[in-house]
Each structure stands twice: as structure tokens, then as C-alpha cells.
py3Dmol code that shows the C-alpha trace and the ligand (Angstrom):
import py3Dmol

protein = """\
ATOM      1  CA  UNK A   1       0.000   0.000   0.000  1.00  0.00           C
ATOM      2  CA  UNK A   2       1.315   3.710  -0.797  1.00  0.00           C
ATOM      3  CA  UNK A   3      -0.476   6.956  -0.408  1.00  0.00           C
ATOM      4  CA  UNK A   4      -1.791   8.298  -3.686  1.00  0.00           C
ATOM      5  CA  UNK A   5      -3.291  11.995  -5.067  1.00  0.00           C
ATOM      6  CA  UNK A   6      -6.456  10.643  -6.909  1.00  0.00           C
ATOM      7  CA  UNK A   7      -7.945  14.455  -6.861  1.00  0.00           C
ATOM      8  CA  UNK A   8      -7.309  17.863  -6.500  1.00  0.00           C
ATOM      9  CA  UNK A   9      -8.902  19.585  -3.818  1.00  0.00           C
ATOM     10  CA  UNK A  10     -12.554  20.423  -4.531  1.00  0.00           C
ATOM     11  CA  UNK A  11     -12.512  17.723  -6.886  1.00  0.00           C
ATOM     12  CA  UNK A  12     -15.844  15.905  -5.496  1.00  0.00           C
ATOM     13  CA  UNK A  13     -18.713  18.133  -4.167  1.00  0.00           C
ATOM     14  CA  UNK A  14     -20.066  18.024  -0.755  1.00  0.00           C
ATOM     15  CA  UNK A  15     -22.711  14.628  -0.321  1.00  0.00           C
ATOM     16  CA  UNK A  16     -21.558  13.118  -3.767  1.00  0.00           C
ATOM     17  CA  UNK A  17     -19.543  10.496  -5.054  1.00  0.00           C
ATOM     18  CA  UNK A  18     -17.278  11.042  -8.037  1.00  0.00           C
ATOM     19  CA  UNK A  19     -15.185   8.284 -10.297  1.00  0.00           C
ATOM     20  CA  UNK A  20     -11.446   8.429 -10.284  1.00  0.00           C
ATOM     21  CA  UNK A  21      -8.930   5.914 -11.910  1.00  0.00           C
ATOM     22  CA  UNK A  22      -5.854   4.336 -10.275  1.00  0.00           C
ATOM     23  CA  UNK A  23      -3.626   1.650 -11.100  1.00  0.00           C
ATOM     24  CA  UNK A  24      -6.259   0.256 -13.270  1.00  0.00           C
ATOM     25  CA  UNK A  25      -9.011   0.729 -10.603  1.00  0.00           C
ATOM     26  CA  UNK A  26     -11.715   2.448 -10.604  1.00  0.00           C
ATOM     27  CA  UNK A  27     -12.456   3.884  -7.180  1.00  0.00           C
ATOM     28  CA  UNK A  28     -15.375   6.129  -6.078  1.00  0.00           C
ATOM     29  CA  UNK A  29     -14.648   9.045  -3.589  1.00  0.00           C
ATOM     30  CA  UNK A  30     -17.537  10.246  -1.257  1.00  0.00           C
ATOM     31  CA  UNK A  31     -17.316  13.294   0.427  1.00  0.00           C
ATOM     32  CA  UNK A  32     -19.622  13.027   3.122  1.00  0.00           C
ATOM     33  CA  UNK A  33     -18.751  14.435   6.550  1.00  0.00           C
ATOM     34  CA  UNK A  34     -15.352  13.656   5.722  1.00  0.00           C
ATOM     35  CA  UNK A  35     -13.856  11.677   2.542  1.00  0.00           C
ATOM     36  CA  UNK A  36     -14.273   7.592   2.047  1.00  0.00           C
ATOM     37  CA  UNK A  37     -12.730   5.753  -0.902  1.00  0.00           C
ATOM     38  CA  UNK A  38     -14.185   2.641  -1.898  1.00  0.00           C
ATOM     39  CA  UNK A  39     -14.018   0.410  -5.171  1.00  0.00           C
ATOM     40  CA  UNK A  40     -16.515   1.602  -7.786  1.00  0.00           C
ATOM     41  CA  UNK A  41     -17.964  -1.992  -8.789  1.00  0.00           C
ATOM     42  CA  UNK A  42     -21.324  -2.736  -7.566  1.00  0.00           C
ATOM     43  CA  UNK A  43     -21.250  -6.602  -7.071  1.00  0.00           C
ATOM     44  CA  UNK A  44     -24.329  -6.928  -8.606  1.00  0.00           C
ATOM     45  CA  UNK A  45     -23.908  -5.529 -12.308  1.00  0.00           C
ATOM     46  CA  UNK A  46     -20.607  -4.237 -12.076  1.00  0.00           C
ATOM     47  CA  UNK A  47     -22.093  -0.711 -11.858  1.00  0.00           C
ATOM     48  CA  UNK A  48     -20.848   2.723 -10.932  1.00  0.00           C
ATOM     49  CA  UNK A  49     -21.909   3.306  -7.816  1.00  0.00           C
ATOM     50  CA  UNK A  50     -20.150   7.070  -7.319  1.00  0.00           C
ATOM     51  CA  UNK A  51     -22.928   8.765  -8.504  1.00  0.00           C
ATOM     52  CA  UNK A  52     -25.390   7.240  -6.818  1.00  0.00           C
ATOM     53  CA  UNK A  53     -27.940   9.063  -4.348  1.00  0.00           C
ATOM     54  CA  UNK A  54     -26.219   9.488  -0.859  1.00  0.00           C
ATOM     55  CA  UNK A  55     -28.368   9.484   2.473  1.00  0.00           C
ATOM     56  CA  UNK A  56     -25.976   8.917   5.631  1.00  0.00           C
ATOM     57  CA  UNK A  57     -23.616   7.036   5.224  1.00  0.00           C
ATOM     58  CA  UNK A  58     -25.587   4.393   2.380  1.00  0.00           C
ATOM     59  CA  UNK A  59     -25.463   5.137  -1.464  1.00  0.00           C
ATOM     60  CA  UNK A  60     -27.322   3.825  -3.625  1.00  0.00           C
ATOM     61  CA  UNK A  61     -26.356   2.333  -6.791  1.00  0.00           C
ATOM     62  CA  UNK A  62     -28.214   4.309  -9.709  1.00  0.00           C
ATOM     63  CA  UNK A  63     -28.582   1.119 -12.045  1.00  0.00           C
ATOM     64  CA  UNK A  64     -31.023  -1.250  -9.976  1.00  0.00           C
ATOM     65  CA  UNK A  65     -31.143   0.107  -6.330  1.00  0.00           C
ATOM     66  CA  UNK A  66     -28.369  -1.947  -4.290  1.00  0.00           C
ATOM     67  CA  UNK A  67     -26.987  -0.090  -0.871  1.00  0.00           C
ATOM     68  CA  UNK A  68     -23.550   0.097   0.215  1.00  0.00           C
ATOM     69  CA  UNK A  69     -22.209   1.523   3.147  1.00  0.00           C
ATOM     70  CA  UNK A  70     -19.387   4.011   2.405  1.00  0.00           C
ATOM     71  CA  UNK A  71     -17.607   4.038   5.594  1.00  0.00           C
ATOM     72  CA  UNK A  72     -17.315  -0.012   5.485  1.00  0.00           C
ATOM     73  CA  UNK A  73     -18.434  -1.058   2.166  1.00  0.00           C
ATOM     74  CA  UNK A  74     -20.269  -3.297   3.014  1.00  0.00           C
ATOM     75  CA  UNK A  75     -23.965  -3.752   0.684  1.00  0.00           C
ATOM     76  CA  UNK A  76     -26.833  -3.449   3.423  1.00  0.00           C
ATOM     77  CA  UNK A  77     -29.761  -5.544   1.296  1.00  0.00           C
ATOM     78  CA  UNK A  78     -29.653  -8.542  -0.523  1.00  0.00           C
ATOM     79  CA  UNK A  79     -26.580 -10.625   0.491  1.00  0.00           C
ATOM     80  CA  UNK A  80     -25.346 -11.369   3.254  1.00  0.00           C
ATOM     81  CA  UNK A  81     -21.209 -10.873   3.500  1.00  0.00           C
ATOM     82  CA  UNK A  82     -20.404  -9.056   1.065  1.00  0.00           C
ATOM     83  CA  UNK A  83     -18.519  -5.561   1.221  1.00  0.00           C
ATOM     84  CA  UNK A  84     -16.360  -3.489  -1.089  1.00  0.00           C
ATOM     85  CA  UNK A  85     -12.647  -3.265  -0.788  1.00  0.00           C
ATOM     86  CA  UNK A  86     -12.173   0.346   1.274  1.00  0.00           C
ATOM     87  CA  UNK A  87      -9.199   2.778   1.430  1.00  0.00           C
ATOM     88  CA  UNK A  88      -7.867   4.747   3.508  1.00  0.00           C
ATOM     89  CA  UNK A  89      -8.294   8.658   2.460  1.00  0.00           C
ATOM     90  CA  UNK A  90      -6.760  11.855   3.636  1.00  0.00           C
ATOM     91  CA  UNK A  91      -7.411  15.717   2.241  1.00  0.00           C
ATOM     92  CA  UNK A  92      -4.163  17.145   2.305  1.00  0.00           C
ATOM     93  CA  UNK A  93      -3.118  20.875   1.480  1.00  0.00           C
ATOM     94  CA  UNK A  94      -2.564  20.022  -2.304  1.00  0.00           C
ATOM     95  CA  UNK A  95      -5.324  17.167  -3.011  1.00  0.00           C
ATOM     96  CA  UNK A  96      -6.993  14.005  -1.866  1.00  0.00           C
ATOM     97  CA  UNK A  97      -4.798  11.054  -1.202  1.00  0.00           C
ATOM     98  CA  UNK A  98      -5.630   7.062  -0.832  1.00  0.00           C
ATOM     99  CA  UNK A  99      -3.669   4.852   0.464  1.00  0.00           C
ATOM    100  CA  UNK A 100      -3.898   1.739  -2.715  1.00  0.00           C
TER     101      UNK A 100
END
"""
ligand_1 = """\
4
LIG
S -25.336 -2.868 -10.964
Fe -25.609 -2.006 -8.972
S -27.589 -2.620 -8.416
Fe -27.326 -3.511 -10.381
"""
view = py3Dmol.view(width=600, height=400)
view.addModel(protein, "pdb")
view.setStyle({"model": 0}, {"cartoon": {"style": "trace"}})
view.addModel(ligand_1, "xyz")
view.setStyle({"model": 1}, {"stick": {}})
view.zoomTo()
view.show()
């Protein structure tokens, strides 16, 4: 694991998710009371789940519905076990960082 910028500062608006690439990742960024990284691949369709709808601390993945948990990844309906890989984030002066 190494910290990495993935965004600039500013980069993803207050209570939304945005997409960002690294090493061949795609990883969704919510900034919701604080920035969570988690891996942008809904288990159920492989969908995007950055910009789904945010309420607390669940989004909700815009194709067909499924909740996650941003803080632990973990999907809250459905299936039982199964969770996103998280990462570690800090804002720093010049940009957001992960730790991938
Ligand atoms: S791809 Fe996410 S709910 Fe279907």
C-alpha cells in the first residue's frame, strides 16, 4: 500500500460520489462528513456506484437500487457478507490522497 493523489482539492462536491482511476481501478470518492474511498464496482452488475444518491452514510447504486455503506463497504440488502474493498483517504493541502 502507498499513499496516492487521486484528486485535486474540490474535486468531489459536498454529499456526492465522483469516479477516479488508479492503477487500473476504478475507485469512487464520497465526500460526506469527511472523505471515504471505496471500489466503484457494484457486485451486482458491475455498476458505478459514485454517482449514486447518498443518504448517511448508504449510497445507492443508480442502475437497480443496491446499498452500500461508504464508511465499510459493506452492501446493506440482498446478500449477506459481502462488502467493497475500502481505502484509507486523507485531504491534504494540495489534493486528496488514498492509500492503494
Ligand atoms: S449494478 Fe448495482 S444494483 Fe445492479
Amino acid at each position: 500500500m502507498a499513499w496516492k493523489k487521486i484528486a485535486d482539492k474540490g474535486a468531489v462536491a459536498e454529499g456526492k460520489g465522483k469516479a477516479f482511476k488508479v492503477d487500473g481501478k476504478q475507485i469512487a470518492i464520497f465526500n460526506q462528513d469527511g472523505y471515504y474511498a471505496i471500489d466503484d464496482l457494484c457486485v451486482h452488475q458491475d455498476g458505478s456506484i459514485a454517482p449514486g444518491k447518498l443518504e448517511g452514510d448508504i449510497v445507492e447504486c443508480p442502475l437497480h437500487f443496491w446499498h452500500y455503506n461508504i464508511k465499510t463497504g459493506k452492501l446493506t440488502d440482498y446478500l449477506k457478507d459481502v462488502k467493497l474493498e475500502t481505502y484509507p483517504v486523507q485531504a491534504r493541502e494540495d489534493g486528496i490522497y488514498i492509500d492503494i
